[in-house]
N, C-alpha and C positions, 0 to 999 in steps of 0.2 A: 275749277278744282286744280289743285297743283298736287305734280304729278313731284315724288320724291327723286333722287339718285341713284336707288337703284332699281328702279324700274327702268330708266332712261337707261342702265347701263344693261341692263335685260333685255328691252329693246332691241339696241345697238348690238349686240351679240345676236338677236335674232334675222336683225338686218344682215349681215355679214352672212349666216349661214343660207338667208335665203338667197343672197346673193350666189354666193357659191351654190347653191343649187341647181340656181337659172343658167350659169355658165357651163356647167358640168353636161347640163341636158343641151347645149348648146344654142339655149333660147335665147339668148342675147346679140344683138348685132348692133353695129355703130351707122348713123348717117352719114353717106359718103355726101350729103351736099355742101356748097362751098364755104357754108359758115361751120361746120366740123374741122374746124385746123390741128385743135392739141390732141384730139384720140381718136384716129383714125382706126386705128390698130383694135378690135376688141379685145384681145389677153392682155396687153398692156394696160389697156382700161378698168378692166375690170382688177387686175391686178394694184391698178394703182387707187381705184374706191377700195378693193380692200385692205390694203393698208392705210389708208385714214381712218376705215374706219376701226384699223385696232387702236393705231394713234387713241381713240378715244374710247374705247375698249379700256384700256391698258389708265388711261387717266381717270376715268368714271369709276372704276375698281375701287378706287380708295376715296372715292368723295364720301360724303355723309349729310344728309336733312337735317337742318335745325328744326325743329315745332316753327310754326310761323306767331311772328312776333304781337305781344298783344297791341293793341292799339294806345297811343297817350294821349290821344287827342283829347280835349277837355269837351265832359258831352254838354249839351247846351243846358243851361240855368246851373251849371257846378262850377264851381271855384278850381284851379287848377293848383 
């Protein structure tokens, strides 16, 4: 099943606030081990997932579902 535009964009808004949830209660922490290079920092981290994910917040807003396309394929013994 395909999911439409704006449930992904319902979603994505949900994601975000649960994010900010988690940070708020301060349940979020970053792995200090050696392969953790670019976010060490959890505010910044978390700061910087949630601005992607308005990034697409903010794009998703205005998308729109077409109906999915019928199919043309010719069905077998019909003339096309």
């Amino acid at each position: 099943m395909t999911r439409n535009a704006s449930e992904i964009y319902d979603d994505l808004k949900a994601l975000a606030n649960e994010l900010e949830d988690l940070a708020a209660t301060g349940r979020i922490t970053m792995s200090t081990d050696s392969w953790n290079k670019d976010y060490p920092d959890t505010k910044q981290a978390v700061a910087q997932a949630l601005a992607t994910l308005q990034v697409a917040i903010n794009a998703t807003c205005w998308m729109e579902t077409l109906p999915e396309a019928e199919s043309t394929a010719t069905k077998p013994g019909h003339r096309g």
